[in-house]
SERO-4910 file (N, C-alpha, C, O; in steps of 0.05 Angstrom, whole numbers):
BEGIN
 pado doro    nc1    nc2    nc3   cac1   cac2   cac3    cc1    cc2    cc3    oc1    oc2    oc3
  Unk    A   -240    367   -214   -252    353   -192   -232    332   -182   -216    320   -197
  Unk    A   -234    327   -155   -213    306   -147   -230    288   -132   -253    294   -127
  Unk    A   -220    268   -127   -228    236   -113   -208    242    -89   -189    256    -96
  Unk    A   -210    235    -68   -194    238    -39   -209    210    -36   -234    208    -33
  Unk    A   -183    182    -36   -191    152    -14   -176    150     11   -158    134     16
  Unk    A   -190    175     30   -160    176     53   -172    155     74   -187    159     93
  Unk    A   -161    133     63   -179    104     78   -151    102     98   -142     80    106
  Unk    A   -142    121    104   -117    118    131   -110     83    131   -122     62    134
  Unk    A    -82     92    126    -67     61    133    -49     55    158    -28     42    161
  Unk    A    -69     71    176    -47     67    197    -45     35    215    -60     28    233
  Unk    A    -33     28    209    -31    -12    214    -38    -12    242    -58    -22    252
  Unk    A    -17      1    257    -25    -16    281    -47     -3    294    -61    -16    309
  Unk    A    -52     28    289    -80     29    298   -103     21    294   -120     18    312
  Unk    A   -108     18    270   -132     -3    259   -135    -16    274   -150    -15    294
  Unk    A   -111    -40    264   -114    -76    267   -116    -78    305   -125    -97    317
  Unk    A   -102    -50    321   -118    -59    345   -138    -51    351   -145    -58    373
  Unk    A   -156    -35    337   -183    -34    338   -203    -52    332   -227    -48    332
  Unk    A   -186    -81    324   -209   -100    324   -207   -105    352   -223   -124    355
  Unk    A   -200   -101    373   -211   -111    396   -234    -96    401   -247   -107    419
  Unk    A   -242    -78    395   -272    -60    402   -288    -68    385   -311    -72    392
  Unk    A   -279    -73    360   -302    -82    330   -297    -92    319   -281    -89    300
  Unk    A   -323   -123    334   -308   -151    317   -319   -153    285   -311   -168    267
  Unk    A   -335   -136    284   -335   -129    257   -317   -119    227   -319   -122    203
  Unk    A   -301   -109    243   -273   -116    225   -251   -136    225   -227   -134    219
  Unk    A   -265   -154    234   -248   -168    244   -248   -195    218   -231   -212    212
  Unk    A   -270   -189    210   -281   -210    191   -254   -218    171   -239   -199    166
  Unk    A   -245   -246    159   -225   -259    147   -199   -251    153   -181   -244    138
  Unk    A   -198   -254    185   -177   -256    201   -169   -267    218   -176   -257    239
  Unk    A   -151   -290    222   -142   -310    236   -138   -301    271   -116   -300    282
  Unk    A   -162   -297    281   -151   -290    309   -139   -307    320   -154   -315    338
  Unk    A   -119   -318    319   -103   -354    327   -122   -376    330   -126   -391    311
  Unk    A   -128   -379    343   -154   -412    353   -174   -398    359   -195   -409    353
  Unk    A   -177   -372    373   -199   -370    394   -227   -363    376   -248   -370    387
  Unk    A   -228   -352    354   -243   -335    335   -246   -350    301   -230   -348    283
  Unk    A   -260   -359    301   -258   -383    276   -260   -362    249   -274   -341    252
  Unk    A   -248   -367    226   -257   -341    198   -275   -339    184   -282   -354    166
  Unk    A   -283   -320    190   -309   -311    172   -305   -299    144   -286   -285    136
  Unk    A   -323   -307    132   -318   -297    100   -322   -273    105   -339   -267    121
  Unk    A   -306   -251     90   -305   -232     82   -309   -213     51   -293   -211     33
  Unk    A   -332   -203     55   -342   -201     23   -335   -166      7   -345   -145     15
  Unk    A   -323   -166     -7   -320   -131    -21   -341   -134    -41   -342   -154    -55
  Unk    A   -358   -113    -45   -372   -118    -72   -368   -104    -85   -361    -83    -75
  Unk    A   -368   -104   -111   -372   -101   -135   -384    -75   -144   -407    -79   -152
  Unk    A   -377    -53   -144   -398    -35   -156   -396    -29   -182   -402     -5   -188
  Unk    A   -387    -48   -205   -392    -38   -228   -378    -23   -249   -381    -23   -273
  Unk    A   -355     -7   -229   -339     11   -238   -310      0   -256   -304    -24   -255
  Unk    A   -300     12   -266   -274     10   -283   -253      4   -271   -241     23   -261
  Unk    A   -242    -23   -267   -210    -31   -260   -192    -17   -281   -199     -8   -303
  Unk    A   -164    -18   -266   -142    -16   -283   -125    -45   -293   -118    -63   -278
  Unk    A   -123    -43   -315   -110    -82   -326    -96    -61   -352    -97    -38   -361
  Unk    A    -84    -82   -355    -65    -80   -381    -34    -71   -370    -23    -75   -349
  Unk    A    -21    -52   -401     10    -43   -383     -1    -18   -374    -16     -4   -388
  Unk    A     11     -9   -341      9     14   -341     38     24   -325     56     10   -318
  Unk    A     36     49   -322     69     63   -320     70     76   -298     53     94   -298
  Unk    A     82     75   -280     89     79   -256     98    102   -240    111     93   -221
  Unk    A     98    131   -240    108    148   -246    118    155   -216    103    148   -198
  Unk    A    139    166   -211    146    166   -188    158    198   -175    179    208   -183
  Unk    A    143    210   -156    150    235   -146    162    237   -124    151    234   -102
  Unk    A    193    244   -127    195    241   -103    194    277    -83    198    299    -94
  Unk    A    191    274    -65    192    311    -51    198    303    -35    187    286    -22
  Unk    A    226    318    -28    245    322     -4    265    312    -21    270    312    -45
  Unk    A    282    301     13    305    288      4    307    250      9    298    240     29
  Unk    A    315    239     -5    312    212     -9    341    200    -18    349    208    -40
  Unk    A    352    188     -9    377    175    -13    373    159    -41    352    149    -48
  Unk    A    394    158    -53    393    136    -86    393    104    -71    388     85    -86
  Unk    A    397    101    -56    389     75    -38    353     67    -34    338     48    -40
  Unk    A    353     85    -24    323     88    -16    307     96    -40    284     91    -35
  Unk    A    312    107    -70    301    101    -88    292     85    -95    269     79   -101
  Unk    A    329     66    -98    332     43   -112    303     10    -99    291     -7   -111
  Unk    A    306     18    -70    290      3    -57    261     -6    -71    251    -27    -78
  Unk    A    249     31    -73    223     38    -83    217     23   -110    200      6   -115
  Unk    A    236     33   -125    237     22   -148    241     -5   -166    235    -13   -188
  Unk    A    257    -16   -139    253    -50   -141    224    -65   -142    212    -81   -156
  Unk    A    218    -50   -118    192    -59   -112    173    -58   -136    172    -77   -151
  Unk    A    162    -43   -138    151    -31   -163    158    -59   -193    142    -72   -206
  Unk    A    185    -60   -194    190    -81   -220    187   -105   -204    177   -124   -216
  Unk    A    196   -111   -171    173   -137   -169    151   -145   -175    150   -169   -173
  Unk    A    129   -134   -183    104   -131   -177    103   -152   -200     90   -172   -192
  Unk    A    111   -155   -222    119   -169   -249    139   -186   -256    139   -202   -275
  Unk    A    158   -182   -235    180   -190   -241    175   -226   -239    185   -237   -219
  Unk    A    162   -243   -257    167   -269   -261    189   -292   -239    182   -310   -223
  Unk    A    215   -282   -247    241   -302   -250    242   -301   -220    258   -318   -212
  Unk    A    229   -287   -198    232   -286   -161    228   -306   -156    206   -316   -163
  Unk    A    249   -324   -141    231   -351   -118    211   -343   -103    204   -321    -96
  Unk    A    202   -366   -100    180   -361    -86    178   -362    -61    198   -371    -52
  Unk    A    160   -355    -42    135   -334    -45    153   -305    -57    172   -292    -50
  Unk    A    135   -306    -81    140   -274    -86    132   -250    -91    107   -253    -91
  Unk    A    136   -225    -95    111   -201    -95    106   -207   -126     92   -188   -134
  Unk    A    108   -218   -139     98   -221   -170     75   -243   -162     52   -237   -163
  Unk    A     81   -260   -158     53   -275   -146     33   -266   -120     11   -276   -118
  Unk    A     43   -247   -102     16   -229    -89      3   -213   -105    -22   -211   -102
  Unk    A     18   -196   -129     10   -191   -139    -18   -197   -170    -37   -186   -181
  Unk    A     -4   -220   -168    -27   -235   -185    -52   -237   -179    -69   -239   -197
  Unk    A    -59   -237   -151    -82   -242   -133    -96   -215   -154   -119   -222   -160
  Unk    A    -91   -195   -163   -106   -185   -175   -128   -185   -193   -149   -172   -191
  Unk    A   -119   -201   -212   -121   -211   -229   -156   -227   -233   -171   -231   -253
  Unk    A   -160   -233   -204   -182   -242   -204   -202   -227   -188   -215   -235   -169
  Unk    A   -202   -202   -199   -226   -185   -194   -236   -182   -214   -222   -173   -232
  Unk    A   -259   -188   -218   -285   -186   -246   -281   -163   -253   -286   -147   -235
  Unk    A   -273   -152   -273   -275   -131   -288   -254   -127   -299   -253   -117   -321
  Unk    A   -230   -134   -284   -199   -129   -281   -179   -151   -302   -184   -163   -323
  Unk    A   -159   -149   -287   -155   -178   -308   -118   -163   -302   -110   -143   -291
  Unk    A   -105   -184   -317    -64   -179   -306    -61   -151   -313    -72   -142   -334
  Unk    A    -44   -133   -294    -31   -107   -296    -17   -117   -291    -17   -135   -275
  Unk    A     10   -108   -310     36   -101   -309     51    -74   -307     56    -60   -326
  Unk    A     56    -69   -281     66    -49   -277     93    -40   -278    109    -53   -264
  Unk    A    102    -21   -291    137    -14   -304    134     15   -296    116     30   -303
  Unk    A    159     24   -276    169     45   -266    175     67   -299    187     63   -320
  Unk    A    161     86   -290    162     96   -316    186    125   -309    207    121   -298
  Unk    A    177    152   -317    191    177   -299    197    179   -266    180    172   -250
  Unk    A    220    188   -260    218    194   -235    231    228   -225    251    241   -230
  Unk    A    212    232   -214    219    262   -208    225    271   -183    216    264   -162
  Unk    A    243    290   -189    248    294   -163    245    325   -152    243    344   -168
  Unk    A    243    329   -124    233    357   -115    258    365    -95    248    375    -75
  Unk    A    276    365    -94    297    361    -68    301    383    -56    312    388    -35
  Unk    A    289    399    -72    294    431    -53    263    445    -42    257    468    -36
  Unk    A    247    414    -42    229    431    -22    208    452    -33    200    469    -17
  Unk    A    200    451    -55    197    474    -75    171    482    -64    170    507    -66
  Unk    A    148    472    -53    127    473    -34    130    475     -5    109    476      8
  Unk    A    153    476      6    156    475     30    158    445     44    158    426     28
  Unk    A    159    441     66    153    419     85    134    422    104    136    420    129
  Unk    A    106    426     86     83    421    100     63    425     85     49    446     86
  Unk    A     59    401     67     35    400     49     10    391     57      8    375     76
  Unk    A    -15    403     43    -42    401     40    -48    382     16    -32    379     -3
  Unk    A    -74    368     17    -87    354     -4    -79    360    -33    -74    344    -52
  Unk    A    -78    394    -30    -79    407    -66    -54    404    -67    -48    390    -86
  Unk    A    -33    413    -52     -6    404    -58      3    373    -63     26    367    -70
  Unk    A    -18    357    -58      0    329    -71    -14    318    -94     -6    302   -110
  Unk    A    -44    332    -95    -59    336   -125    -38    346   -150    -31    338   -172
  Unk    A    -34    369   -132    -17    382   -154     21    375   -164     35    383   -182
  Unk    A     25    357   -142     54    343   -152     43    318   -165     59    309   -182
  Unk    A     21    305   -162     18    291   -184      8    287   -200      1    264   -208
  Unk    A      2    315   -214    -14    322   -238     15    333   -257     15    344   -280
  Unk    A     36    328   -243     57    333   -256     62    318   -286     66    332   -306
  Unk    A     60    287   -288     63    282   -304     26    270   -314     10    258   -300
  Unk    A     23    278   -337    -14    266   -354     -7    247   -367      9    248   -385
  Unk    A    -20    223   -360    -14    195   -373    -41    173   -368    -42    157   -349
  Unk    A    -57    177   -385    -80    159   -380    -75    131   -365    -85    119   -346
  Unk    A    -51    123   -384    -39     95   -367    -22     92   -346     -7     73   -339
  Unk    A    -28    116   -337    -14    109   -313    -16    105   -281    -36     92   -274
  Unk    A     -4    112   -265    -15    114   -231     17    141   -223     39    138   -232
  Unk    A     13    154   -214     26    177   -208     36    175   -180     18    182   -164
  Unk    A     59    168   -166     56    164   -144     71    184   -127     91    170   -125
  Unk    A     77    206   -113     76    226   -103     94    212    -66     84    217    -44
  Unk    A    117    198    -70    123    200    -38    147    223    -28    163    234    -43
  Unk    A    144    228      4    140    244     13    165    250     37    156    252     60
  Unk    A    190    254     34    212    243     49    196    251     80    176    265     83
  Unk    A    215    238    101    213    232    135    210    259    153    207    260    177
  Unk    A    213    287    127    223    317    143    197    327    133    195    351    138
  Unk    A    175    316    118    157    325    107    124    333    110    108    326     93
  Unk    A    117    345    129     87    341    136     65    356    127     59    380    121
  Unk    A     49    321    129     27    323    108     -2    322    117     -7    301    129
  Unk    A    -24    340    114    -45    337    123    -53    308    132    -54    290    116
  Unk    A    -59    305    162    -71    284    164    -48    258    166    -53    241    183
  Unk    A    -34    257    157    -12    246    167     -5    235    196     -2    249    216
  Unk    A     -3    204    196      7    193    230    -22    200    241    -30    182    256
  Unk    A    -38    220    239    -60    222    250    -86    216    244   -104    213    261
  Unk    A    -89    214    221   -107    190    209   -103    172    183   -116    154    174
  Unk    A    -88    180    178    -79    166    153    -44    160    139    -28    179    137
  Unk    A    -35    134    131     -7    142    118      0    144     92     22    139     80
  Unk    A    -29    154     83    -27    145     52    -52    148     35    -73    143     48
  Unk    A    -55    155      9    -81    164      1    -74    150    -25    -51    148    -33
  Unk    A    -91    142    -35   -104    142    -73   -121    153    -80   -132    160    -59
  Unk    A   -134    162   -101   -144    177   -109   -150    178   -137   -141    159   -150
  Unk    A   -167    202   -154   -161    210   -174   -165    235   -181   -170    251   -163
  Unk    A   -164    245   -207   -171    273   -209   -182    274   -240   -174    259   -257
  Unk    A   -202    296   -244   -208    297   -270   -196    322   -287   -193    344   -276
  Unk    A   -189    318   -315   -179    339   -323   -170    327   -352   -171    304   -361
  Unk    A   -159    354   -363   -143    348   -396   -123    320   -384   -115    312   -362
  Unk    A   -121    312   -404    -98    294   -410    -93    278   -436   -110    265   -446
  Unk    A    -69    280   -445    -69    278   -480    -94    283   -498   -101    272   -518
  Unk    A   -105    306   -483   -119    321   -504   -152    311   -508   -170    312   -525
  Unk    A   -148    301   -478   -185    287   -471   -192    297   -450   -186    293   -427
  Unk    A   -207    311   -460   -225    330   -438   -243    305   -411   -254    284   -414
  Unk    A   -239    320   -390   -252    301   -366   -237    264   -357   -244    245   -344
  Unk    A   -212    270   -376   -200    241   -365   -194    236   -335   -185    252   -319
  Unk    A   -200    213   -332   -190    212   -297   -161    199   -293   -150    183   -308
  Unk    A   -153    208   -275   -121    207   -273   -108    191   -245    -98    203   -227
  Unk    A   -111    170   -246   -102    160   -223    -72    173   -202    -52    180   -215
  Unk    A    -70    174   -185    -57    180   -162    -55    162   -137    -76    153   -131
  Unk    A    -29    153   -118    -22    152   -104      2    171    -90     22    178   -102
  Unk    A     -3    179    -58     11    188    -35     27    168    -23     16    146    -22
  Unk    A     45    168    -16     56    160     12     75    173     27     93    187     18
  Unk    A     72    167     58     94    182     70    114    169     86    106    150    100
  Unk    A    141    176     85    165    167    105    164    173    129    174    194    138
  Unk    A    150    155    143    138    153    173    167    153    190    166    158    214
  Unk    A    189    147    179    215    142    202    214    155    224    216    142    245
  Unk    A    211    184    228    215    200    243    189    213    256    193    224    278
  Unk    A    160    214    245    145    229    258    124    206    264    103    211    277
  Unk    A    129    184    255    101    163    264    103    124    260     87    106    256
  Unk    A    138    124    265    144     91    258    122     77    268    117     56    256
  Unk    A    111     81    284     95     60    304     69     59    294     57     38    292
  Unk    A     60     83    288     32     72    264     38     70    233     23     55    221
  Unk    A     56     81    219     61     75    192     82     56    200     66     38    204
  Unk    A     98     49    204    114     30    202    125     -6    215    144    -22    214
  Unk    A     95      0    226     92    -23    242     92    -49    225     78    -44    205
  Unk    A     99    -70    225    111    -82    248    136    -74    253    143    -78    276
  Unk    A    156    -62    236    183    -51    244    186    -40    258    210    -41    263
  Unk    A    170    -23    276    170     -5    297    152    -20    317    135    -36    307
  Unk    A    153    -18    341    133    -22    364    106     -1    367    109     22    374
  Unk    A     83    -12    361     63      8    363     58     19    379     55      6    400
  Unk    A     51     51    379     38     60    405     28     57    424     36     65    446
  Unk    A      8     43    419    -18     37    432    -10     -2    433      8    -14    422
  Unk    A    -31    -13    452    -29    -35    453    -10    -58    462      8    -50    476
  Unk    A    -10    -98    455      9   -100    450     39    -98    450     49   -118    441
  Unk    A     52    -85    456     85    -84    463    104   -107    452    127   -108    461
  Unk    A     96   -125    435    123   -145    418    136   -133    410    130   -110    401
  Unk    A    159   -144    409    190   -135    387    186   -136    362    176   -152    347
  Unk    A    197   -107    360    188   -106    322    204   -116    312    227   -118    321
  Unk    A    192   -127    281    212   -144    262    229   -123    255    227    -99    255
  Unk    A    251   -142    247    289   -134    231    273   -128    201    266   -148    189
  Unk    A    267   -101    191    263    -89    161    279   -101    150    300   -106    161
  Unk    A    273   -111    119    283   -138    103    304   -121     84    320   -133     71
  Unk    A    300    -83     85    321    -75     74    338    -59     90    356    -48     79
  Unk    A    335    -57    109    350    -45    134    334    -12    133    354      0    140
  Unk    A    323      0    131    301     10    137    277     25    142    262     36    126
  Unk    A    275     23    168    245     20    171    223     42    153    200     37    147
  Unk    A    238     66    148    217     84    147    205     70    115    182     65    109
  Unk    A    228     66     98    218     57     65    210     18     72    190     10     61
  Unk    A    219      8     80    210     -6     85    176    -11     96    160    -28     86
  Unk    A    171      4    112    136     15    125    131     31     95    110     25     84
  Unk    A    146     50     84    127     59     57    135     37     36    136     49     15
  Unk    A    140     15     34    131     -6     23    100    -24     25     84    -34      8
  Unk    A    101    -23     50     76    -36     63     50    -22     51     32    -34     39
  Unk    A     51     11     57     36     17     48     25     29     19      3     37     11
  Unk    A     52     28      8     55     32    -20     36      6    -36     19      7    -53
  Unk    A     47    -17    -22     27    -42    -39      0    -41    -31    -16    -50    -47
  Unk    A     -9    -30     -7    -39    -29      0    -46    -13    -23    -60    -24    -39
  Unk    A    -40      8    -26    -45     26    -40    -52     27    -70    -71     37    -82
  Unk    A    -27     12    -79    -21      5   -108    -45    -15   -108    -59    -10   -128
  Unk    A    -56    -39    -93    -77    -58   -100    -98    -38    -95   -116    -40   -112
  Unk    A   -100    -19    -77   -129     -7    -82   -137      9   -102   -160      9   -110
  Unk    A   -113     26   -115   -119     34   -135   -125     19   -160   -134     33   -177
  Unk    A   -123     -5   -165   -124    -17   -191   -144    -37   -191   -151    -50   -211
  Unk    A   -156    -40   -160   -186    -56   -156   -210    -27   -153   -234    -31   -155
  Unk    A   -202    -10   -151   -221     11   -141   -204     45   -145   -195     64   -133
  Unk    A   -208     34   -171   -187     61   -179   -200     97   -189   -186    115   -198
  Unk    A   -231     95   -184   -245    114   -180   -270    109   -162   -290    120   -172
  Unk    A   -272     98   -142   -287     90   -122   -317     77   -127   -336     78   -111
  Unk    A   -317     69   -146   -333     50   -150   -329     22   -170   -342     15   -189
  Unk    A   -305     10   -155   -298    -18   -161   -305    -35   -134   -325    -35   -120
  Unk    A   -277    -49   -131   -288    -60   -102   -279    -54    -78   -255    -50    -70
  Unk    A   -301    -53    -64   -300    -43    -39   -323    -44    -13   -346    -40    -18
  Unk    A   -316    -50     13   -342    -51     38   -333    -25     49   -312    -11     51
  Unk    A   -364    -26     56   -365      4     73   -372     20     59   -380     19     36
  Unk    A   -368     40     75   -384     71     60   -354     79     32   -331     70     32
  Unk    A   -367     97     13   -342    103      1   -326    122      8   -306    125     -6
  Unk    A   -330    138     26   -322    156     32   -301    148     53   -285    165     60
  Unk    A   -299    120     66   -283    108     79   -278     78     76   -279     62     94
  Unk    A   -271     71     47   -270     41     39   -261     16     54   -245     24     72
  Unk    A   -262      3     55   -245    -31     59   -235    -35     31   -251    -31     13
  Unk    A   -208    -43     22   -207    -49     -6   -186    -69     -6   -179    -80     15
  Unk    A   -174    -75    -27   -164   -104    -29   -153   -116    -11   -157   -139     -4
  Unk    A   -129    -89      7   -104    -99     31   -123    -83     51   -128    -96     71
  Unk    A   -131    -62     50   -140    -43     82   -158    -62     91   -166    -61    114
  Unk    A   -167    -81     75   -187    -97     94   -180   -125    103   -196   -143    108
  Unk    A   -143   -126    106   -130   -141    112   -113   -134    126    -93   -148    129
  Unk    A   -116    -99    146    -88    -90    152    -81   -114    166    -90   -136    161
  Unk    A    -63   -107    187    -42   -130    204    -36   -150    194    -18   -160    207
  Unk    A    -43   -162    177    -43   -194    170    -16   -201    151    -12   -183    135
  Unk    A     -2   -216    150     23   -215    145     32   -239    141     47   -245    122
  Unk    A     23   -257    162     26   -289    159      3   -297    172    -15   -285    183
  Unk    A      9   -329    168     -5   -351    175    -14   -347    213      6   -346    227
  Unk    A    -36   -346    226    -33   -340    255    -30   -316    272    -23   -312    295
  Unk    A    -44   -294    238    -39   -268    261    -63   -270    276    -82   -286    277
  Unk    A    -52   -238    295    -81   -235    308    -69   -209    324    -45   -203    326
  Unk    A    -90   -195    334    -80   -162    334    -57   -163    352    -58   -177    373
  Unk    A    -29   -143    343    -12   -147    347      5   -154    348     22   -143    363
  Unk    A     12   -182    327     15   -201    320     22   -207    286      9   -222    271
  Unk    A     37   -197    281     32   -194    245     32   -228    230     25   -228    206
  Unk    A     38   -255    241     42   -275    229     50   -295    233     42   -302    255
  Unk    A     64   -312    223     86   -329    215     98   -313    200     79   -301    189
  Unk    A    122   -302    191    132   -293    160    155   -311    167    159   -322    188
  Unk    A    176   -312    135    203   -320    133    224   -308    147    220   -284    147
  Unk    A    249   -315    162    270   -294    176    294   -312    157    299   -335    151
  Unk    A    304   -282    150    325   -282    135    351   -303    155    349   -300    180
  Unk    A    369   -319    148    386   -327    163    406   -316    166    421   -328    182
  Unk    A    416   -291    153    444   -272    157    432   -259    172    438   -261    196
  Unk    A    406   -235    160    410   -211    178    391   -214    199    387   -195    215
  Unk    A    379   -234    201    347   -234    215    328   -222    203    307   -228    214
  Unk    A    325   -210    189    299   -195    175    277   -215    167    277   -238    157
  Unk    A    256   -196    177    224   -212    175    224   -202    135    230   -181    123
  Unk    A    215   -230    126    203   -227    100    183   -246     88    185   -270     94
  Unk    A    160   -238     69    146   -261     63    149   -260     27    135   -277     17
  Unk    A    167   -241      5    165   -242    -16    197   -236    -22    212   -221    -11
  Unk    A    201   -260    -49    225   -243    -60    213   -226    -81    192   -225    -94
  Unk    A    240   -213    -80    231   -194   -111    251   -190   -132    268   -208   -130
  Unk    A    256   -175   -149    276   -170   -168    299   -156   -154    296   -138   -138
  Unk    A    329   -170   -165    347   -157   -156    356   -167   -129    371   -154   -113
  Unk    A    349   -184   -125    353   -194    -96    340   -189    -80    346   -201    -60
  Unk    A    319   -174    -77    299   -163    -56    287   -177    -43    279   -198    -52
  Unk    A    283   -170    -18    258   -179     -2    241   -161      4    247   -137      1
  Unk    A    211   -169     16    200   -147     22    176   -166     44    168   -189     44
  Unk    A    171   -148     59    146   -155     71    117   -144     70    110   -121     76
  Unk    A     92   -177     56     72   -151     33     52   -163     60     54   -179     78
  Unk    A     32   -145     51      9   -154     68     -6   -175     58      3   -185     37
  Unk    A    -27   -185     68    -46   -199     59    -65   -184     42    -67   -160     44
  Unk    A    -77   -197     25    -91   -184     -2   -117   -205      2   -115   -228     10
  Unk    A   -141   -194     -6   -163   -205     -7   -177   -214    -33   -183   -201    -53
  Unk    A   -180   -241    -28   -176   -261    -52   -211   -257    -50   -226   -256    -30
  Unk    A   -217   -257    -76   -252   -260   -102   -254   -287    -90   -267   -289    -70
  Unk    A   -243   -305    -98   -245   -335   -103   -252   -352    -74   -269   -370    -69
  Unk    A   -233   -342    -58   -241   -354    -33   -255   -330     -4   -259   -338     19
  Unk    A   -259   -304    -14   -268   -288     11   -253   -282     28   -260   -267     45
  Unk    A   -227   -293     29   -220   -286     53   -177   -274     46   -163   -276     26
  Unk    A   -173   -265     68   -151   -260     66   -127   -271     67   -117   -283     86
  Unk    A   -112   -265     36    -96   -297     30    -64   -281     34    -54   -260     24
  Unk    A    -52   -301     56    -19   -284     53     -5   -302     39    -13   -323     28
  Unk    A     20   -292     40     46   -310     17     54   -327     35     66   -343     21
  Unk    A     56   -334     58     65   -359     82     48   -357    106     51   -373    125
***
């Protein structure tokens, strides 16, 4: 049996659909005009992920050792302590305070690779079930991305990214559930909804997209939605943790913060963030290794509403 959370992360089409429904609009700084409303996820009861868990990484296609290395930074930010601040080790903390949950530390564990396409370049649901049932690891999250030449059900068209789980053997326990994450390299078939703000969005709006903090955009945008992802899986990591809305189409820690980025967004608008002074690049976290990254806003227990790093 599988879990499908295809809660589509497409940024800029969402976040401009709060102009039709101010109902999603809820713990979002529309600048002055729209004052913030608490925004509530509840609780259903279900099993967070806390403790160490291992990071497993799929890659299919082709992916530069640059563009690994990027992925993989990210990933040991999430923990990485020693980052100035604002950093993704302290967005990440925001976790921490979901009732049930408590600190994950997450460590890049296997990484695999598919470079010859071994499924083709044009996968279905069962094909990314099935690349990440590759490795069985109770402790872990399996993450399955998807190079820029790669298409994937649903993809740019409603969604850039899935979590999930699946049930099955694993070290020898019948019916264990197995966490999973998707993502895809929007560079070429969809910068403008997966990779926004780096790209100019389709629809809407028309500002200049930010300078990507690693030069770019497509892993950069599967950064963005790699951390949505990664917080929804570990607040709502079999669909009954936290979450608004139906389950079959969640709000969860970041999707119910798309656009938000800094201090003063408002649709279209990703923020205030930090600009690098060499290259110009928009950033609001360091990370390990010298990294920057730009994370979303994450939705804080404590105060309701959606808390960014600047």
């Amino acid at each position: 049996m599988v879990f499908n959370n295809n809660f589509a992360i497409l940024s800029s089409l969402l976040f401009l659909s709060f102009y039709v429904n101010p109902a999603l609009c809820s713990g979002r700084k529309l600048s002055a005009l729209v004052e913030q409303q608490p925004l509530l996820l509840k609780y259903h009861n279900g099993a967070l992920l806390k403790g160490n868990i291992t990071v497993n990484l799929i890659w299919y296609g082709s992916f530069t050792p640059i563009q690994r290395s990027i992925i993989g930074d990210f990933i040991q930010s999430l923990n990485f302590r020693p980052a100035a601040l604002p950093s993704a080790s302290s967005w990440w903390k925001t976790t921490e305070k979901y009732k049930g949950g408590g600190a994950s530390n997450l460590v890049v564990g296997q990484q695999i690779l598919h470079e010859k396409y071994t499924l083709g370049k044009a996968l279905t649901n069962y094909h990314l079930v099935a690349l990440a049932g590759k490795v069985n690891d109770l402790r872990a999250i399996n993450v399955v991305l998807t190079a820029k030449d790669v298409v994937v059900d649903g993809f740019c068209r409603s969604r850039c990214g899935t979590h999930g789980s699946t049930r099955g053997p694993a070290k020898g326990k019948t019916g264990s559930r197995l966490a999973y994450v998707w993502v895809g390299n929007s560079e070429v078939q969809c910068p403008g909804q997966c990779a926004w703000p780096f790209h100019q969005p389709i629809y809407g709006p028309q500002t200049p997209p930010l300078v990507a903090p690693n030069g770019d955009v497509g892993i950069d945008g599967m950064i963005i939605n790699l951390a949505t992802l990664l917080a929804g899986t570990v607040t709502n990591p079999f669909n009954n943790g936290y979450f608004q809305g139906p389950a079959t189409a969640p709000l969860e820690a970041v999707s119910a913060c798309t656009g938000v980025f800094g201090s003063g967004s408002y649709p279209g608008y990703p923020g205030q963030v930090l600009v690098d002074k060499v290259t110009g690049a928009s950033y609001n976290a360091h990370g390990a290794n010298g990294r920057k990254f730009l994370l979303p806003a994450m939705w804080d227990p404590q105060t309701n509403a959606c808390k960014t790093l600047v």
